[in-house]
C-alpha positions in Angstrom: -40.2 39.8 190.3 -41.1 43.6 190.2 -39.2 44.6 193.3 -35.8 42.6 191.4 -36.6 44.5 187.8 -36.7 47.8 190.5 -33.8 47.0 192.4 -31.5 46.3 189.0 -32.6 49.5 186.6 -31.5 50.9 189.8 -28.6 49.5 189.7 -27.5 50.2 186.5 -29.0 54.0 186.6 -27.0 54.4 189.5 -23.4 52.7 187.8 -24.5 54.7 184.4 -24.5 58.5 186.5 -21.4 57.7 188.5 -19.3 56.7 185.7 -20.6 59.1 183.5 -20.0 61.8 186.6 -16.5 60.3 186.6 -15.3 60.4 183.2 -16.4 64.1 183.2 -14.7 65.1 186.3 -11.4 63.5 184.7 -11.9 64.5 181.3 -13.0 68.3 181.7 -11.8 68.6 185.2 -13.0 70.1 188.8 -13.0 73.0 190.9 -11.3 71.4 193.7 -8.7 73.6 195.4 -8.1 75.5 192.7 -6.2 79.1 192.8 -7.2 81.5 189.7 -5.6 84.4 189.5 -6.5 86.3 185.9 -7.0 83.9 183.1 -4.3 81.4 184.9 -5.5 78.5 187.2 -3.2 76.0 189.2 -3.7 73.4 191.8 -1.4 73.9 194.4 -2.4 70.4 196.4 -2.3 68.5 193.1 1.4 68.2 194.2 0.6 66.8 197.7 -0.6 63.8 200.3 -4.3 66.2 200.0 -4.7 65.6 196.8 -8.8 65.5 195.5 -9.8 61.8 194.3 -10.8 63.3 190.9 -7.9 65.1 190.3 -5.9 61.7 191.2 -7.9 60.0 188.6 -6.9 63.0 186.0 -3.5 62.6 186.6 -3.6 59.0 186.5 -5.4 59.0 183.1 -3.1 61.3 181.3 -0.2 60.0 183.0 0.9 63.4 184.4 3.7 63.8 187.3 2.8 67.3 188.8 5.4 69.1 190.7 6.2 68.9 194.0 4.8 71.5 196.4 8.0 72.0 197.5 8.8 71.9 194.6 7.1 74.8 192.6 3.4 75.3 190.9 2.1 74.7 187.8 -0.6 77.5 186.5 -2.6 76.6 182.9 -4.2 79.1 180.7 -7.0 78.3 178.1 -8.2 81.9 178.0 -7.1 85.4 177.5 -8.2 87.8 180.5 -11.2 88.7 178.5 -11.9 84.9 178.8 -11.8 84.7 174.6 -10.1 80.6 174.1 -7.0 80.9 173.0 -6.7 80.7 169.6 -3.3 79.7 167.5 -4.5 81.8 164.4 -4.6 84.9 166.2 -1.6 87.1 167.9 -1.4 86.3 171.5 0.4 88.8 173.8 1.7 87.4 177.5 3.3 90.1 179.5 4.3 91.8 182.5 6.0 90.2 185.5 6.3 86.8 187.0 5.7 86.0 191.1 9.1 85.3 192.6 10.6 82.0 191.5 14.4 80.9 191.2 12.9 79.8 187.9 9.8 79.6 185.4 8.7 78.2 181.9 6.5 79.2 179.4 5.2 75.8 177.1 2.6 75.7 174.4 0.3 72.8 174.2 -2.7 71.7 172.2 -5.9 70.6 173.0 -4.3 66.4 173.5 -1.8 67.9 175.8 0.9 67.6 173.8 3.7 70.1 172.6 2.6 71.9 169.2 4.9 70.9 166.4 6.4 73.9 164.5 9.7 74.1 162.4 11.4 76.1 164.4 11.5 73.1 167.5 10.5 76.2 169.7 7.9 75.0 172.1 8.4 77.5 175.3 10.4 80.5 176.8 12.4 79.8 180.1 12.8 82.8 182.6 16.9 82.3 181.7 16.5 83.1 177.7 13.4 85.8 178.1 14.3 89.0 176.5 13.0 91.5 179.2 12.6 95.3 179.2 14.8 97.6 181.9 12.1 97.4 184.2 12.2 93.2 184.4 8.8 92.9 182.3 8.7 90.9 179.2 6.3 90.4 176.3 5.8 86.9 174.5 4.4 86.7 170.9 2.4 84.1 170.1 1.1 83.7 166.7 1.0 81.6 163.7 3.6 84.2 161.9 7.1 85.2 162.9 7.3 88.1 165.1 9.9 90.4 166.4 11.5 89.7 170.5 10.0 86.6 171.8 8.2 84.4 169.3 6.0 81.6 170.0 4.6 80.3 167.0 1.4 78.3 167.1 1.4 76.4 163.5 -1.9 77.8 163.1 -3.8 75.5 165.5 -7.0 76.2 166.4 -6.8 75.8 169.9 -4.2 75.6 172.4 -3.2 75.7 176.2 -0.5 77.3 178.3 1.2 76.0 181.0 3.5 78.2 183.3 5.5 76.4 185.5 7.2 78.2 188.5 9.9 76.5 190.1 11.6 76.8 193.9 8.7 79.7 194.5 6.6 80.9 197.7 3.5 81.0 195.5 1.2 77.7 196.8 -1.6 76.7 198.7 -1.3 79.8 201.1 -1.7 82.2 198.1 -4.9 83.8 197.3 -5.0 87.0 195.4 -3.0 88.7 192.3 -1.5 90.9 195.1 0.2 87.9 196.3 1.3 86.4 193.0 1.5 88.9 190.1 1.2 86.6 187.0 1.4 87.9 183.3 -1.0 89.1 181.6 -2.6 87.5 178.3 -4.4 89.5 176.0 -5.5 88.7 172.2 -4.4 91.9 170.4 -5.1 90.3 166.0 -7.1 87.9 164.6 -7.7 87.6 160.7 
């Protein structure tokens, strides 16, 4: 009888750490293959037949279809390059230049994933309506208030993610370094 009351508290320890160990993996994500360059981060197999199990199971729960590696890469953002969370009631510059791509977006979502609701129906830039400088760099405004050039606005939400997408582009699972990919730069410059 002992070796039975054993063997099932076992049992269930064992089911109760590898669920648990699997709901966190999918909920908060892993480490698996990823490619951070700044405060961005992509998954350049997530795309792919080499795809981690836990990063299947993400995509499967949030119903996600990631691009193609052939296709292009998606890079997220959560942070500012001085790793402060991006916050929607503070002014959020992105600039600089992009890696080479045939074409990119910039989209704004909030903590669910979803796009954030604002009344102007603006919820990204594309690399085909960016207002640049002479020298091809840009500078996206994001903040709760209008702004002058291009204007993100954030309806004030507390938190909120970025997701750059970078389409027909050599940057993938062979890259490794800002050298090879030169990705904008994110920088919190007010907060009230």
């Amino acid at each position: 009888m002992r070796l039975l009351f054993s063997t099932l508290l076992t049992l269930c320890i064992a089911a109760v750490v590898g669920v648990g160990a699997t709901w966190m993996a999918t909920t908060r994500g892993t480490e698996f293959g990823t490619l951070t360059i700044g405060a961005w981060t992509a998954r350049p197999k997530i795309g792919t037949a080499d795809i981690d199990p836990y990063s299947r199971a993400t995509l499967i729960r949030n119903g996600e279809l990631p691009i193609g590696t052939g296709d292009g890469i998606a890079f997220t953002a959560r942070r500012d390059d001085r790793k402060r969370l991006l916050d929607g009631r503070c002014d959020v510059v992105v600039s600089g230049v992009t890696p080479p791509a045939r074409f990119w977006t910039l989209t704004l979502y909030d903590s669910k994933g979803h796009l954030v609701a604002n009344s102007l129906q603006r919820y990204g830039f594309t690399s085909q309506e960016i207002v640049r400088s002479a020298d091809g760099s840009f500078e996206i405004h994001i903040a709760s208030r209008s702004r002058a050039g291009n204007w993100l606005p954030t309806g004030g939400i507390e938190r909120y993610t970025l997701m750059f997408r970078l389409y027909d582009t050599p940057v993938g699972v062979a890259t490794r370094s800002a050298r090879d990919a030169p990705m904008p730069a994110i920088a919190t410059v007010g907060c009230p």
